[in-house]
N, C-alpha and C positions, 0 to 999 in steps of 0.2 A: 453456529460457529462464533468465535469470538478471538480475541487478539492474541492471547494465550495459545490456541489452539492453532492457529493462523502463526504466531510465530515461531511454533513446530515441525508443522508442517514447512516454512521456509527452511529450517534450518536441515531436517531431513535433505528438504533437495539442492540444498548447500547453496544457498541464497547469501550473499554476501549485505548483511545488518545494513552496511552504509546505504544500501541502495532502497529500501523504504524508510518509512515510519508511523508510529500512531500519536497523532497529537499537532497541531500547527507552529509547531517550534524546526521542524524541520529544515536542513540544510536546502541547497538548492539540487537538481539533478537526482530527483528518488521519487517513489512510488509514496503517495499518502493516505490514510487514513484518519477521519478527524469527524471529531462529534461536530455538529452545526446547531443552531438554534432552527432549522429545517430537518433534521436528521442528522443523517451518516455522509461524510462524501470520502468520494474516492478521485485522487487526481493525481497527473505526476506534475512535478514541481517542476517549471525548468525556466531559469535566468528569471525567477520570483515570479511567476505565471503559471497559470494552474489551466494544464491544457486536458483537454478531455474529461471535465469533469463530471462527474453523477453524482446525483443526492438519492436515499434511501431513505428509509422510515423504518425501518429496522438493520441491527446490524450482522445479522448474518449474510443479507443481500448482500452489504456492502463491500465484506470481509470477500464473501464469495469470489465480485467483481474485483477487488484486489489481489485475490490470490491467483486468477485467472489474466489477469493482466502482466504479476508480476512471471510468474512462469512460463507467459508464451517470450518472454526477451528473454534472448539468451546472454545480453551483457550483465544477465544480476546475479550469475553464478559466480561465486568464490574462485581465485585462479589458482589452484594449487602446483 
């Protein structure tokens, strides 16, 4: 899996964009994704603090553990 595929999958399950991201430029209060000089990490951002975070060495884990993270909350769905 890869971020591509990963943000298809969000969008199928109607994942509202603001609530991750790939890359450390991220607002605060979302789901992350970001290359490391360690790997992969997966964290969510909140009030510029990276809480629960994991490193990976590859990035399918990574993507994996964030798709699974972002889908078990149910605040990251779009409110239509």
């Amino acid at each position: 899996m890869d971020q591509a595929l990963l943000r298809s999958l969000f969008d199928r399950e109607n994942v509202d964009p603001r609530c991750y991201s790939f890359g450390n430029t991220a607002p605060e209060e979302r789901y992350s994704l970001e290359r490391t000089y360690a790997g992969w990490s997966v964290y969510y951002d909140e009030r510029g603090h990276r809480r629960d975070e994991r490193t990976y060495e590859d990035l399918d884990a990574a993507c994996r553990d964030m798709l699974e993270r972002v889908l078990r909350d149910p605040t990251t769905r779009r409110r239509t």
